[in-house]
KEBADO-125842 format. One record per residue (C-alpha): residue number from 1; x, y, z. Coordinates in nm, 3 decimals. Layout:
nr | x | y | z
NUM | X | Y | Z
...
END
This chain:
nr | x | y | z
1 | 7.201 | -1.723 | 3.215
2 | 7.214 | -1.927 | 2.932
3 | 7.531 | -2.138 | 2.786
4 | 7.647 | -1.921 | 2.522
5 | 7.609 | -1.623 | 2.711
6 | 7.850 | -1.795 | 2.992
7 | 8.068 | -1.903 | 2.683
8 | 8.083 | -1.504 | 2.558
9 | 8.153 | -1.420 | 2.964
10 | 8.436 | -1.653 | 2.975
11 | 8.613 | -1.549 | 2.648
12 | 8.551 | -1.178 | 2.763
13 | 8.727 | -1.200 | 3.072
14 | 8.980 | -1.439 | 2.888
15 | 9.061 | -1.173 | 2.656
16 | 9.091 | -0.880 | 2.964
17 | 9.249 | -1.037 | 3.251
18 | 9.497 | -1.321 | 3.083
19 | 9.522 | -1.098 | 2.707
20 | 9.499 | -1.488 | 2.571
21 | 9.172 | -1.623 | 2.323
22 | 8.912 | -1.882 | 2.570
23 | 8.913 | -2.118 | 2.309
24 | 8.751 | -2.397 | 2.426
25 | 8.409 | -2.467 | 2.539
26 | 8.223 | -2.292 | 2.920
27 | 7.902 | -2.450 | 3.020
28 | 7.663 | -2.556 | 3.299
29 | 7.657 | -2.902 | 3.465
30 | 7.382 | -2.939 | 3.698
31 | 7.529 | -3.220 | 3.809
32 | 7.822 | -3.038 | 3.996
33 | 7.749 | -3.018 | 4.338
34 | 8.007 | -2.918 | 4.568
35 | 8.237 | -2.710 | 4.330
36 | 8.187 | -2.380 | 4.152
37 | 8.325 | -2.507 | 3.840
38 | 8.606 | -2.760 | 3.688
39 | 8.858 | -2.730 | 3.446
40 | 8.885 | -3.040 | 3.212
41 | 9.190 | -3.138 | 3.144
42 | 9.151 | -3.395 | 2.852
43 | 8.879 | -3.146 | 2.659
44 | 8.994 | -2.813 | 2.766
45 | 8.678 | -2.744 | 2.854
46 | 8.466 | -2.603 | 3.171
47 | 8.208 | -2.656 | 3.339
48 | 8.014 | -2.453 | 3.599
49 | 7.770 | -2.507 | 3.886
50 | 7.471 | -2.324 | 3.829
51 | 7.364 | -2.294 | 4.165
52 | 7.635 | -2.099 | 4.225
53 | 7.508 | -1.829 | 4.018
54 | 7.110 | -1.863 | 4.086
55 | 7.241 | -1.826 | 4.507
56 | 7.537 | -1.594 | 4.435
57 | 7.483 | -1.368 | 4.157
58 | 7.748 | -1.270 | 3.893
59 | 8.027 | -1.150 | 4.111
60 | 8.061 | -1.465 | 4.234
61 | 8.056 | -1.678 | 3.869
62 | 8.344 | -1.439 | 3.787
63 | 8.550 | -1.538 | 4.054
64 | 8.456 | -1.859 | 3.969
65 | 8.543 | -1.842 | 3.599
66 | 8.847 | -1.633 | 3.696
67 | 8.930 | -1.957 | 3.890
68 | 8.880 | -2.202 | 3.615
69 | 9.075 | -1.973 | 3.362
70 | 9.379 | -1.948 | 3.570
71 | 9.395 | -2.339 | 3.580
72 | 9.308 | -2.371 | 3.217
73 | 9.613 | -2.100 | 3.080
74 | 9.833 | -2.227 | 3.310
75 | 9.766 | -2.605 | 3.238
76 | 9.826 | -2.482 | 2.834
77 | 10.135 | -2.331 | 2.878
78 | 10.276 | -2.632 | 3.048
79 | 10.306 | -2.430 | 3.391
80 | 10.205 | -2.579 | 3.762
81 | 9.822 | -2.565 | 3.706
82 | 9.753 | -2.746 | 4.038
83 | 9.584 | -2.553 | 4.323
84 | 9.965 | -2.610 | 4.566
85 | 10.204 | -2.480 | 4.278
86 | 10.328 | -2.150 | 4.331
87 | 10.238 | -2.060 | 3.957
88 | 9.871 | -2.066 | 3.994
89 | 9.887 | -1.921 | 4.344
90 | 10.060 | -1.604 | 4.185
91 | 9.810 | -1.617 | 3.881
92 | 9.531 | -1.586 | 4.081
93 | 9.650 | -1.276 | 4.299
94 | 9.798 | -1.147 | 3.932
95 | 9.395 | -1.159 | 3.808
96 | 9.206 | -1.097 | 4.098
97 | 9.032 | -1.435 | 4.107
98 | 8.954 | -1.668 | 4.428
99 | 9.107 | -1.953 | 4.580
100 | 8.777 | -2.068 | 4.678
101 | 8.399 | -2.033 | 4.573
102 | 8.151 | -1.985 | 4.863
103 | 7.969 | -2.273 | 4.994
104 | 7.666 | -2.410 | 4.858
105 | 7.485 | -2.478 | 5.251
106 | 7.225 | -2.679 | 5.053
107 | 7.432 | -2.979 | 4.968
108 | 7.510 | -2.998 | 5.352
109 | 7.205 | -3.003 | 5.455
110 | 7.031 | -3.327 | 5.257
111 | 7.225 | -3.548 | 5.470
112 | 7.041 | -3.822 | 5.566
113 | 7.004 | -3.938 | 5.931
114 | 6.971 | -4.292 | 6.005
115 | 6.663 | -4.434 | 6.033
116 | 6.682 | -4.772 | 6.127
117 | 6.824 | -4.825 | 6.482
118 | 6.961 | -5.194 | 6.614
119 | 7.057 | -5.272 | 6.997
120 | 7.237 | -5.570 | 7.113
121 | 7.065 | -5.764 | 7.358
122 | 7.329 | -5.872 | 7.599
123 | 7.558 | -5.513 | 7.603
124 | 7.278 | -5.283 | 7.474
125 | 7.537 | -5.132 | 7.206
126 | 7.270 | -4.949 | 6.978
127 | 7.392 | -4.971 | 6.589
128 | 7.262 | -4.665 | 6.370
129 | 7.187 | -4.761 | 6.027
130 | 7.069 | -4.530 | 5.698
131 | 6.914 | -4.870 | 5.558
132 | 6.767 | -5.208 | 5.706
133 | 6.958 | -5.489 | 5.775
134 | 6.949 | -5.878 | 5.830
135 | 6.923 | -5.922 | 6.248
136 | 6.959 | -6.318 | 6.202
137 | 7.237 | -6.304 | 6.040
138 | 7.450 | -6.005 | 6.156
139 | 7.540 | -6.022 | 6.562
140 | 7.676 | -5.710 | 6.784
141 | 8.053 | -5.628 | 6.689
142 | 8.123 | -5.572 | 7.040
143 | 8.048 | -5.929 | 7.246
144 | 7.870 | -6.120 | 6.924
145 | 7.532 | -6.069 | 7.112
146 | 7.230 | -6.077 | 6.934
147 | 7.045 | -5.798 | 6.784
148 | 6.742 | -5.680 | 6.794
149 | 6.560 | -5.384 | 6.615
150 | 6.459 | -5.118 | 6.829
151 | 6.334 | -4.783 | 6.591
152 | 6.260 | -4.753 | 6.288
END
């Protein structure tokens, strides 16, 4: 799906559910990556995850945009926009739309597990670490023994 056919998709389902003109901007952000989408509130505008739709499908980027819309009319109009007030709550049962997207599992799993792995030579406290570190000049945080690289 291309931008302007998620803009047309937005102001469609603008127009249905809400009976109110989208007249700001919809489009992708790869760079989203635990979120469905965001509603801007300096520009107006929103963006969208786009692996939400490539793993999801459609149903899901209308929830999504249902979502984004009920912050975005509600946020015009002056109303409580935020996802606690009681005025979005009852916009989004009013519309249909979710409280929450699904979960993208892929973010999750790219965590990184450490790879470097220090011990203290006196209590044998073993210190996980993601990058390498200094072992003359950092000591154990436990008795201020001295450490000494044991994995990499």
């Amino acid at each position: 799906m291309s931008d302007q056919e998620l803009q047309r998709l937005a102001e469609k389902l603008s127009l249905e559910k809400f009976a109110v003109p989208f007249l700001h901007k919809a489009y992708f952000n790869k760079r989203l990556r635990t979120t469905g989408g965001r509603y801007l509130l300096n520009s107006h505008n929103i963006e969208f995850n786009p692996k939400s739709y490539e793993i999801f499908g459609i149903d899901e980027l209308i929830g999504i945009i249902l979502h984004e819309l009920c912050h975005y009319h509600l946020h015009l109009r002056g109303m409580g926009y935020k996802h606690r007030d009681a005025d979005f709550r009852n916009l989004l049962k009013k519309v249909g739309a979710p409280r929450f997207c699904s979960s993208i599992e892929e973010t999750k799993k790219k965590q990184i597990t450490a790879i470097h792995m220090y011990e203290c030579l006196d209590c044998k406290q073993q210190y996980p670490r993601k990058r390498r570190m200094n072992i003359e000049k950092y000591r154990c945080g436990k008795c201020h023994g001295r450490l000494k690289k044991i994995s990499k």
